[in-house]
N, C-alpha and C positions, 0 to 999 in steps of 0.2 A: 527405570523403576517399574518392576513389574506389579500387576494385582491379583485381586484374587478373581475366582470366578462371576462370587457374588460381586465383586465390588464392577470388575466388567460389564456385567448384566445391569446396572445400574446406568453405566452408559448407555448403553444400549436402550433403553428405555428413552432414553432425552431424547433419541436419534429416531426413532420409530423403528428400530430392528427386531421384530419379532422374538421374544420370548418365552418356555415355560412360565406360569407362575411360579413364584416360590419364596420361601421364606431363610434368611441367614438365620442361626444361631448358635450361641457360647456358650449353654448351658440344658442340660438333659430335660429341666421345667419351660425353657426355649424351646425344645425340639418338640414335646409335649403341645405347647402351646402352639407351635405351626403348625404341627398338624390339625387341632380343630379348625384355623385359618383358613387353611387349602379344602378341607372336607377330600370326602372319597375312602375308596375304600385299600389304595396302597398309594407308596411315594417312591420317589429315590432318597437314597441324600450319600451326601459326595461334602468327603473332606476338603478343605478349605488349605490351600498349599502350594507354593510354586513353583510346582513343577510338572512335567506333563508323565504321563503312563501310571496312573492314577487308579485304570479299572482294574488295568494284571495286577497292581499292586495290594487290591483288596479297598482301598480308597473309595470305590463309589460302590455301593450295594441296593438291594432291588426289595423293599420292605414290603410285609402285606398286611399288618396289625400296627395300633399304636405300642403295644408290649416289644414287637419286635425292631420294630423304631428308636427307642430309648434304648433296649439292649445295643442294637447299632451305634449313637451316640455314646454311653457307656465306654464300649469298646474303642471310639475315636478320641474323647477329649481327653489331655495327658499325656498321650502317646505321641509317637513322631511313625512320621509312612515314610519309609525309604522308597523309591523307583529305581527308575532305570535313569534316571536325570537329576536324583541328589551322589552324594556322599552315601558313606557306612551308614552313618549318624541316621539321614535322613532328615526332614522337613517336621516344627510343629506343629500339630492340630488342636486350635485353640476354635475353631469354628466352622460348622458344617454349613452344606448349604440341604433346604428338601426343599423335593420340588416334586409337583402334582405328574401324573404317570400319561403319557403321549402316542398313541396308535402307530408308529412309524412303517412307511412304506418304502424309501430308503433312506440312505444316509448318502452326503455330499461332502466334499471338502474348501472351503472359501478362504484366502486370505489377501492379507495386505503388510506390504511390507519396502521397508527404503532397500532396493538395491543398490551400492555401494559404485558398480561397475560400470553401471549406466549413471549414474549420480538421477535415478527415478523412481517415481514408486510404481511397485508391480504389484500387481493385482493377480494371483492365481488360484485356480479350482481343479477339481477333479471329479468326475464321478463315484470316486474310491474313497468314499469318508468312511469315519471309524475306526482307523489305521494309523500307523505309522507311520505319515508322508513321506519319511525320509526311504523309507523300502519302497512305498511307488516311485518316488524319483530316481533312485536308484535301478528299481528292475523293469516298468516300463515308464519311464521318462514324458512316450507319446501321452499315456493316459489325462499326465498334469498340461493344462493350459496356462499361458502364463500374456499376461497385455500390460506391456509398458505405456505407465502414462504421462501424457505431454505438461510440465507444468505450467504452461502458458494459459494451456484450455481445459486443462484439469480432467476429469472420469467422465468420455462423451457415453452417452445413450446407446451408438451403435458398438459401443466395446464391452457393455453389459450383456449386449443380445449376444456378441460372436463368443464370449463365456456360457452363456443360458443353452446356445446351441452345441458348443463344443463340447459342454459336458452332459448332451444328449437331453436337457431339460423336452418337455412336448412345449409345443409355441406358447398354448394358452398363458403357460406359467411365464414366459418370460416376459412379463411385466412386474411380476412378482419377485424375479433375480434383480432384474435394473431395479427396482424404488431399493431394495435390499444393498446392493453394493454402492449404488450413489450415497445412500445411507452411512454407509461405513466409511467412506471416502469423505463426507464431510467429516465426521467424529474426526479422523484419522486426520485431517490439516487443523481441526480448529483445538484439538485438545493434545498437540504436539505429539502423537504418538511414531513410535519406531518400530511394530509392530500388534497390526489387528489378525488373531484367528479362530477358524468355527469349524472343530472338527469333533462332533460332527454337525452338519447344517442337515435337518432333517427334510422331506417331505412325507407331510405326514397322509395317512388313507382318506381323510378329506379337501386332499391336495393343495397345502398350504403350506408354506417354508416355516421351518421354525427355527432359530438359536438354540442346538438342546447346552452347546458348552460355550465358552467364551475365553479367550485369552488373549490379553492385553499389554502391550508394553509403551512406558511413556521416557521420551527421549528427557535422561535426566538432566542434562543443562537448560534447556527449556521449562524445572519444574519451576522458578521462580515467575514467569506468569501463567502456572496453573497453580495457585493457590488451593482452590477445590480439591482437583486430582493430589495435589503435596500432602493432603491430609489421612489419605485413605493409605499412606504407607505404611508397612508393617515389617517392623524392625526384628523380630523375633522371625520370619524367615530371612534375616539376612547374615552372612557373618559379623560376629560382635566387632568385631576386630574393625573391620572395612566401614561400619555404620559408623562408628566413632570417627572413624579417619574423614568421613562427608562430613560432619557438624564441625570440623577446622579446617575444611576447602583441602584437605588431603586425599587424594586418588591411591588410594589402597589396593591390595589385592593379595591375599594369605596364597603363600605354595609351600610345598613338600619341605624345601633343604634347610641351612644352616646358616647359612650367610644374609644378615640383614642387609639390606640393601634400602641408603636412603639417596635421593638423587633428584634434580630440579630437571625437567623436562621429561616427556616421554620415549621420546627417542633415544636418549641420553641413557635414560632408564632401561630400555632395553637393550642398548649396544652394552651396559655395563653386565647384565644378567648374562649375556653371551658370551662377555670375556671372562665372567665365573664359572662357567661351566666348560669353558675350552679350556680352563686347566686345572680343571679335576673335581670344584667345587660343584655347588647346588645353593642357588639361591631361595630366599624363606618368603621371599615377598618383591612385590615391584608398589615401590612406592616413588610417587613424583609430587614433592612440596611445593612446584612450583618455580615462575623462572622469577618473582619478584617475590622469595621467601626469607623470613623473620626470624628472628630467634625462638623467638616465642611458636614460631611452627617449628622449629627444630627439634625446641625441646617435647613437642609434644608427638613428634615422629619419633623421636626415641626413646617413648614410652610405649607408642604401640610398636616399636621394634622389639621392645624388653618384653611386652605381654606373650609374645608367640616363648615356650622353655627351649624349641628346637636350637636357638639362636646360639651359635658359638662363638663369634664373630660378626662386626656391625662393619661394610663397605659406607665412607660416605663418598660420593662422586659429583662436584659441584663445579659449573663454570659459573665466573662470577662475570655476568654483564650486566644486569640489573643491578643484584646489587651487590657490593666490593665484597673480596673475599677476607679480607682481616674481618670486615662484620660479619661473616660466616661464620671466620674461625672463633670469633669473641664468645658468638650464640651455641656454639660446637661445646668448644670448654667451660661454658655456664650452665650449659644441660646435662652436662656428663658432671659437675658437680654437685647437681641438684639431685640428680636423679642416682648418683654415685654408683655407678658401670662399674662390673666386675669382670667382663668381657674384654677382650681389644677392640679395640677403636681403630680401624685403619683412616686415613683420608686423604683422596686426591682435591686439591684444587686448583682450578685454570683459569685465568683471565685478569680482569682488573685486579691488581694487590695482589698477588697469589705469592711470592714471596713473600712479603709481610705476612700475609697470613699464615704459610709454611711456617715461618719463626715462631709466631705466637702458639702455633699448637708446640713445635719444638720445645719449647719453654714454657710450657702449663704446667710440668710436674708430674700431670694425668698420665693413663696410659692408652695414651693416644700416637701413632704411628704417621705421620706425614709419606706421601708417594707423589714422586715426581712425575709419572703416569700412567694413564691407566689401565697398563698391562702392568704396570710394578705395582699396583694399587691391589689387583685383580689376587697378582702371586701372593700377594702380603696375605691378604684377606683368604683365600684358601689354607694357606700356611697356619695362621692363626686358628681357620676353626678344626684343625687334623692336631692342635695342641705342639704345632711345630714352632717355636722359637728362628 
């Protein structure tokens, strides 16, 4: 689950991580009113959205009047900002963040995040903030430092410094990097995050770190003991589709093609997307219900199969070990008549009951397709959504 900036910044405050002032708001008599809050004679303010490349995109602008503040809001609330990191569509802007105006001397780059490879978390910086990290890691590599940390002994002191030095901080300050990054690294185990970053991390001309940005991601199986952080999510920058699929334990995920695709495991799930496209298909979605799935999750995956119109054709691919496939096939053919499919229905099933279950679909009446595997399931289901009989 990711946040917003503001809502980042609020972290960050528990944690002692140095921040502008600043004030959220959803409403032009909001943006109004943060500015007599902050006082001064300009601000920023920066649309509220998740996704990054925010400045190219016109998203954060540099106000010097409260007239030209509200004109700024005006122009964000309502609208949607496209980047380089949405869709066509682009991201809602239902709330901005302003925030009082900072001297900066330069910028830096800080983050934190689970590497996969090392099964650790790395801790990386640069002296190159303001950018694109993905072009410094790309064209000089050396610039980004990066310090694997042990999880035994968790973010030591001297792995702050050889960060504070390596990205050229002057000594004085590196006390001011270590409280800063030990900071972030508590946040980062106690609030289950999967990624912490601050690009850019200022210092400012009376040489102090600041947080000008914040971006936060929290590891979503983890959100059920972060009730706090569960709350600050914001369903309108996510797809409709995929939010509904989280509130019935379904793992969603909206794509391009035609062929729905429903399937109990992830692997399962992706071997079958690959046998749809290895002959000739395009799948609409990867959805995985689970290896201990219901009827009642069936039928509500094959409602958010029907919501996408791309959908020509519905793949279901189910091994039944958990639980038997005739009670697959019973919640298959209860859903399809509830929900009364004008599509084909392809379905493989393997494992416990799979013949039983094969008959029952045979014998619903529906038009529903049985395949004895999951290449004959894959051809089927192609077949169907090109209108081939």
């Amino acid at each position: 689950m990711n946040l917003h900036e503001y809502q980042a910044k609020q972290l960050f405050l528990q944690y002692g991580v140095p921040i502008l002032k600043g004030v959220a708001a959803k409403s032009v008599a909001e943006v109004e009113a943060a500015a007599k809050t902050l006082g001064g004679a300009g601000w920023v303010i920066k649309a509220q959205v998740h996704a990054g490349g925010r400045g190219k995109a016109g998203g954060v602008k540099l106000v010097k009047s409260v007239d030209e503040l509200k004109a700024a809001a005006l122009g964000y609330f309502g609208t949607r900002l496209v980047t380089h990191q949405t869709d066509a569509k682009g991201l809602p802007i239902n709330t901005v963040l302003i925030e009082s105006l900072c001297d900066i001397e330069k910028e830096l780059y800080v983050s934190l995040l689970v590497d996969r490879a090392s099964e650790r978390i790395v801790v990386m910086a640069s002296a190159m903030g303001g950018m694109d990290i993905e072009e410094v890691a790309a064209n000089q590599p050396e610039a980004l430092i990066k310090v694997v940390v042990d999880p035994a002994v968790g973010l030591m002191p001297y792995q702050c410094r050889q960060i504070s030095f390596g990205i050229g901080l002057p000594g004085e300050m590196a006390g001011q990097m270590t409280r800063l990054l030990m900071s972030l690294y508590k946040m980062f185990i106690e609030k289950d995050a999967s990624m912490v970053e601050i690009n850019p991390l200022v210092i400012t001309k009376a040489g102090e770190l600041l947080a000008l940005d914040a971006k936060v991601g929290i590891d979503g199986s983890a959100l059920y003991r972060q009730k706090h952080v569960a709350e600050m999510q914001d369903a309108s920058q996510e797809d409709p589709t995929e939010h509904e699929a989280e509130k019935h334990g379904l793992n969603y995920v909206t794509l391009d093609g035609e062929i729905g695709c429903m399937v109990n495991g992830a692997g399962l799930a992706m071997a079958t997307m690959d046998l749809i496209k290895l002959h000739g298909g395009f799948p609409a979605n990867f959805l995985d219900v689970g290896g201990g799935t219901t009827a009642e999750k069936v039928a509500e995956a094959f409602k958010l199969i029907l919501g996408d119109k791309k959908v020509k054709a519905v793949l279901v691919n189910i091994f039944g070990g958990i639980v038997r496939c005739n009670l697959i096939a019973e919640g298959i053919i209860a859903a399809v008549k509830e929900i009364g499919m004008s599509i084909p229905v392809i379905v493989r099933l393997e494992g416990t009951n799979a013949a039983l279950g094969r008959e029952l679909l045979d014998n619903s009446g529906l038009a529903i397709t049985s395949a004895l595997d999951l290449t004959d399931a894959a051809q089927k289901a192609v077949a169907a959504s090109k209108g081939v009989k």
